[in-house]
NUDO-177297 format. One record per residue: residue in three letters; x, y, z of N, C-alpha, C, CB in turn. Coordinates in steps of 0.001 Angstrom, whole numbers, padded with zeros to 6 digits, always signed. Glycine has a CB too. Layout:
N
alaXYZXYZXYZXYZ/...
REM end
This chain:
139
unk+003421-008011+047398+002109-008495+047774+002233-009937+048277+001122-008401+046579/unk+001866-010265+049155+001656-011948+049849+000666-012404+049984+002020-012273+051086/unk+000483-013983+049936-000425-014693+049572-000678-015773+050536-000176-015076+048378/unk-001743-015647+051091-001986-017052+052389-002818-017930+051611-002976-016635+054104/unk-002916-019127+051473-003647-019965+051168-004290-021163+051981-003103-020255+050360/unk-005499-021343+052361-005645-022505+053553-006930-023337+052847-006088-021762+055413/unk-007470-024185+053415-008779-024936+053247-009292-025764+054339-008687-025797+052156/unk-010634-025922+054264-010903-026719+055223-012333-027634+054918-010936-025831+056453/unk-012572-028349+055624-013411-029323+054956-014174-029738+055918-012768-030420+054286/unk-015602-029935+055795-016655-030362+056469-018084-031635+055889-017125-028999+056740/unk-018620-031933+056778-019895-032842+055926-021239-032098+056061-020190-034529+056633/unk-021998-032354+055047-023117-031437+055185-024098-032779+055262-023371-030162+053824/unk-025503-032100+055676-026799-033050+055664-027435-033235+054451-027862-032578+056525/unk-027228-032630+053487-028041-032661+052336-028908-031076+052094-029102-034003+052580/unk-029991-030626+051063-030354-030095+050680-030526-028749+051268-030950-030685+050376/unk-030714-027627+051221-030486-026247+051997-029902-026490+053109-031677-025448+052339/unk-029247-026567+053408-028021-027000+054965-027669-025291+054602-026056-028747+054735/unk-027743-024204+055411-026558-023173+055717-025878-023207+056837-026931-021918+055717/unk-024258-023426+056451-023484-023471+057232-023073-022549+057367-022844-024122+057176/unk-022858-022114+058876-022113-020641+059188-020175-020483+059452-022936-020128+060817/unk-020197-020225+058128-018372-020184+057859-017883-019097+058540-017787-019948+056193/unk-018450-018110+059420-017495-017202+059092-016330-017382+060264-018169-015713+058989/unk-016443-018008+061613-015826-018113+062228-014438-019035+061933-016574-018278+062982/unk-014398-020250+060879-013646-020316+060271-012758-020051+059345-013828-020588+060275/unk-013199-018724+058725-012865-017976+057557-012112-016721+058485-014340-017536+056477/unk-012269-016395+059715-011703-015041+059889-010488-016210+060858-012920-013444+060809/unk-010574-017051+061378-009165-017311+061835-008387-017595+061007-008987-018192+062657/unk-008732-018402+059769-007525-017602+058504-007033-016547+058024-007659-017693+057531/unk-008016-015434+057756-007551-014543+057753-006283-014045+058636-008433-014065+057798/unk-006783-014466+060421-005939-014099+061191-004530-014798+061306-006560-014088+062212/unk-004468-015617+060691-002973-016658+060270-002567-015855+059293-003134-018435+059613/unk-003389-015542+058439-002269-014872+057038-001203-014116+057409-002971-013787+055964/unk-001599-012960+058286-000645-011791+058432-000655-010971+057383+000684-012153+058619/unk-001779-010420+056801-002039-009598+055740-002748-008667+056732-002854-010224+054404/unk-002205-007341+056212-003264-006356+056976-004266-005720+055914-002431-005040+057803/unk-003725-005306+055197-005101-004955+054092-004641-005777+053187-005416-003289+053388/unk-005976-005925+052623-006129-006586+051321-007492-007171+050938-005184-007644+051262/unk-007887-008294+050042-008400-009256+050377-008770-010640+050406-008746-008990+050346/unk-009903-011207+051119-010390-012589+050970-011242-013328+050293-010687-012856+051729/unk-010585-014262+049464-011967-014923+048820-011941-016282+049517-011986-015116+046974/unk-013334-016532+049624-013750-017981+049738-014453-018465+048754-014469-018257+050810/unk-013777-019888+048579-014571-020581+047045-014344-022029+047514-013662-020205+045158/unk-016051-022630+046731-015751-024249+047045-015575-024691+045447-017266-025241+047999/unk-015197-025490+045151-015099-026482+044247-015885-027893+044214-013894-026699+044285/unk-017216-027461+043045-018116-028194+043124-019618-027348+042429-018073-028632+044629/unk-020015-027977+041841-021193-027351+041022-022590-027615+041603-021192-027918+039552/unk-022869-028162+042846-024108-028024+043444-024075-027048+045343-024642-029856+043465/unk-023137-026305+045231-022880-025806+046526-022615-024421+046235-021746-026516+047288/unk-022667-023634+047116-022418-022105+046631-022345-021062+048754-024503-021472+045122/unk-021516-020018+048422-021175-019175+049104-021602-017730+049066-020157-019315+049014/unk-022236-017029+050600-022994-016018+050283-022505-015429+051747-024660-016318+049859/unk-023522-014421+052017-023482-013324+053072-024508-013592+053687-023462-011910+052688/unk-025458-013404+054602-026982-013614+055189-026632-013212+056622-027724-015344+055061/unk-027759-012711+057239-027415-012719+058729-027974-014259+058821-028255-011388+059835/unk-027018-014578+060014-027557-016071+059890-028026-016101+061283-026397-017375+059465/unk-029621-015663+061197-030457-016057+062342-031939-016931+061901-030815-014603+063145/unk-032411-017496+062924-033383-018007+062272-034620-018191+061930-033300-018474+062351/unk-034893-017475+061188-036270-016468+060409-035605-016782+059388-036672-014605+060657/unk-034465-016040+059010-033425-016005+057089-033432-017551+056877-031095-015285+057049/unk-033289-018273+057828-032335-019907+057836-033875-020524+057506-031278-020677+059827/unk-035038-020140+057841-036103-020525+057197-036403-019757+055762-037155-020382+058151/unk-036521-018541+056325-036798-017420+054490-035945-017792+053097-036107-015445+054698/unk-034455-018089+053409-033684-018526+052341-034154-019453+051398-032655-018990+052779/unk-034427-020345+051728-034851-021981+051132-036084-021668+050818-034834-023431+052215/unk-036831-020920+051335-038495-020688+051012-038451-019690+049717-039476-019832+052501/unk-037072-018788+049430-036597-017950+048405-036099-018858+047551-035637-016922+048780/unk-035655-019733+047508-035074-020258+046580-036261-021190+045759-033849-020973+047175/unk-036712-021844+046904-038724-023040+046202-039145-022171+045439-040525-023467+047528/unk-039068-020772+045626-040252-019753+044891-039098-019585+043736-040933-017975+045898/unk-038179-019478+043895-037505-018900+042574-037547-019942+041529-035945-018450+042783/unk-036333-021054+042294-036402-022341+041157-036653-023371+042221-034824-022724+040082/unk-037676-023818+042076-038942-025067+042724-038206-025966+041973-040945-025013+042298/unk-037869-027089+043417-037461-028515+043056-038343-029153+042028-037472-029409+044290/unk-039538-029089+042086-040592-029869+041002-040483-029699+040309-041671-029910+040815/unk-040322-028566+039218-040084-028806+037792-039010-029585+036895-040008-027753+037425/unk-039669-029576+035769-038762-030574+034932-037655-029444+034278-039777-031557+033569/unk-036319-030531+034936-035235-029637+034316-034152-030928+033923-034533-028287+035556/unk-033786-030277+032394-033467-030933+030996-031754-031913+032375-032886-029124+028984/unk-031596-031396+033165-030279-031828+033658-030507-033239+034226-029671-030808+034773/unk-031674-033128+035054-032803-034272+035660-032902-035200+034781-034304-033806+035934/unk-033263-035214+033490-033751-036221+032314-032677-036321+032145-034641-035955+031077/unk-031715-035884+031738-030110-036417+030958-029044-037402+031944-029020-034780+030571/unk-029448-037308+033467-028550-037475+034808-029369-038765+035528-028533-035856+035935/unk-030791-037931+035313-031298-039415+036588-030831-038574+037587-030350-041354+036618/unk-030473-038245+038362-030117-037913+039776-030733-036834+040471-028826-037657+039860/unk-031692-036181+040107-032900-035603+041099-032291-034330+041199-033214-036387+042709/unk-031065-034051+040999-030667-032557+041546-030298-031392+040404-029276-032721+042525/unk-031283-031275+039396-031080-030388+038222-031414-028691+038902-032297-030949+036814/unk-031973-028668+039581-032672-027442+040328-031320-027059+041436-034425-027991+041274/unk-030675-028268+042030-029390-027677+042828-028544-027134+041823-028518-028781+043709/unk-028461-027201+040882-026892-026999+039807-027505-025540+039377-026534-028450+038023/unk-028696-024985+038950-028824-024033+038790-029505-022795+040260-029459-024333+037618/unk-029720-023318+041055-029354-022458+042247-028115-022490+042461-029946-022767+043435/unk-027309-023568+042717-025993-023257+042465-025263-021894+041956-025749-024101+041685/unk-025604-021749+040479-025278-021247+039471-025623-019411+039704-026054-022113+038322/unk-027257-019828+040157-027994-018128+041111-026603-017725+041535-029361-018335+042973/unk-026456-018622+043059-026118-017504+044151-024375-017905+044392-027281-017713+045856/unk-024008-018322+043455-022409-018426+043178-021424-018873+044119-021906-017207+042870/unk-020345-019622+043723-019132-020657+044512-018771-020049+045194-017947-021257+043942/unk-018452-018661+045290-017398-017356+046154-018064-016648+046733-016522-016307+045391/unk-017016-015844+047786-017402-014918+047843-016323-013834+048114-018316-015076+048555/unk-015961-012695+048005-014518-012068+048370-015282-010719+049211-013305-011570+046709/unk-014386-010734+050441-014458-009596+051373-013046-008905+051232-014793-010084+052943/unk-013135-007565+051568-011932-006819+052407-011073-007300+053297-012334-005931+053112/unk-010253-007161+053494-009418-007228+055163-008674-005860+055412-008006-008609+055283/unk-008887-005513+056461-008784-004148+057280-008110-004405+058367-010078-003489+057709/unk-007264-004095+058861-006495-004228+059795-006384-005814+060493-006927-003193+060652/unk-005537-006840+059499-005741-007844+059601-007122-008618+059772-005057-007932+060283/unk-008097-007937+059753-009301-008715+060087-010223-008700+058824-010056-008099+061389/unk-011675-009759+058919-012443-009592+057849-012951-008467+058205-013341-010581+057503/unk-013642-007806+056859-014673-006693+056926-016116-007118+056446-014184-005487+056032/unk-016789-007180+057370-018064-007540+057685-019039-006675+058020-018032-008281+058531/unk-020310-006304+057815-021175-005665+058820-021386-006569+059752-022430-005159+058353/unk-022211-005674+061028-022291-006650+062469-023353-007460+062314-022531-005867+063939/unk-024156-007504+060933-025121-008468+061503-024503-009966+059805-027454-007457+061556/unk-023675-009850+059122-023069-010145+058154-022320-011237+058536-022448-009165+057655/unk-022811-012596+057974-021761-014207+058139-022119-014547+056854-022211-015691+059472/unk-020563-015064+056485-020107-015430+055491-020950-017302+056351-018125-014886+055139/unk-022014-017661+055133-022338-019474+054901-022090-019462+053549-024087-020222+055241/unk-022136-021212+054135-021976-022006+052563-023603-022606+052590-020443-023621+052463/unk-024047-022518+051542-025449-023257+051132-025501-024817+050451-026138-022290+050016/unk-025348-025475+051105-025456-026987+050768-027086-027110+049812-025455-028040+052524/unk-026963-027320+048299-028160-027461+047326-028160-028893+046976-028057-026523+045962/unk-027186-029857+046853-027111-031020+046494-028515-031515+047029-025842-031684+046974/unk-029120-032708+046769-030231-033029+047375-029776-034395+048515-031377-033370+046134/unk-028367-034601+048227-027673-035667+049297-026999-035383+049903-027090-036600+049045/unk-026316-035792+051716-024918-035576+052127-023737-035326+051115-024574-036697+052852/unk-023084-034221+051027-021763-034059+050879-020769-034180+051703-021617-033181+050535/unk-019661-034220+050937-017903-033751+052274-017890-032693+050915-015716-035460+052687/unk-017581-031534+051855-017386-030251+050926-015500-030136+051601-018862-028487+051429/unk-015349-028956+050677-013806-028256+051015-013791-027131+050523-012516-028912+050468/unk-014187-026103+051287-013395-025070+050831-012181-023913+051335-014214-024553+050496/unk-011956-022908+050242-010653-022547+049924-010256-021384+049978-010355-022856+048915/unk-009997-020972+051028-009804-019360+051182-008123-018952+050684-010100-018872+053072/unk-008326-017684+050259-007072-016901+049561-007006-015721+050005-007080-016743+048091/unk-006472-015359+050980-006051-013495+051201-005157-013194+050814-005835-012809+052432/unk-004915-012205+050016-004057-011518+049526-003780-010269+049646-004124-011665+048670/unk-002518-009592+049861-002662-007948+050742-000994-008155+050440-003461-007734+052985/unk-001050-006932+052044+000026-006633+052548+000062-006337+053716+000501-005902+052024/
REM end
């Protein structure tokens, strides 16, 4: 079994930013030289997280309007009072919609549906420099 490992790193604007990874995520894949197997992508960092969405823009508005309704920046959360730093509501959306994400690879390529991009969801309520870390593994 073989193992590609890469990363890459970008700056975000601050608070719901979705960035559309996937075009960076499948030319790794395409460096690995794995034909089946698969890919995970993961960032490192507890206010950022990795998902699937078609990323057009209706979702790129609906997302963030899903998330206010789920966990609304306004409330008081115990992380807020202990931190001072305004972003107790990013750490547990965070936490929702999770650091990773792992696809297939099928004939060297990702496996995706056609309307399916791998973003990263920037929750912090400030600019970040993010990095993340893809792993395919196959044969």
């Amino acid at each position: 079994m073989a193992v590609h490992a890469e990363e890459f790193s970008f700056s975000t604007r601050g608070e719901v930013e979705i960035v559309d990874i996937t075009g960076e995520v499948e030319k790794i894949v395409g460096r690995a030289g794995i034909g089946t197997g698969v890919a995970n992508c993961s960032v490192a960092g507890a206010t950022g997280a990795i998902t699937v969405i078609e990323y057009e823009p209706g979702l790129l508005e609906d997302f963030p309007a899903m998330l206010e309704r789920v966990i609304p920046k306004g409330l008081d959360y115990a992380h807020h009072r202990m931190w001072h730093d305004g972003n107790g509501h990013s750490h547990v959306r965070a936490s929702l919609i999770g650091p990773e994400v792992t696809l297939p690879v099928r004939g060297g390529r990702l496996v995706r549906g056609r309307w399916q991009q791998l973003v990263f969801v920037e929750l912090d309520v400030k600019e970040r420099s993010r990095t993340l870390y893809v792993t395919v593994t196959g044969e």
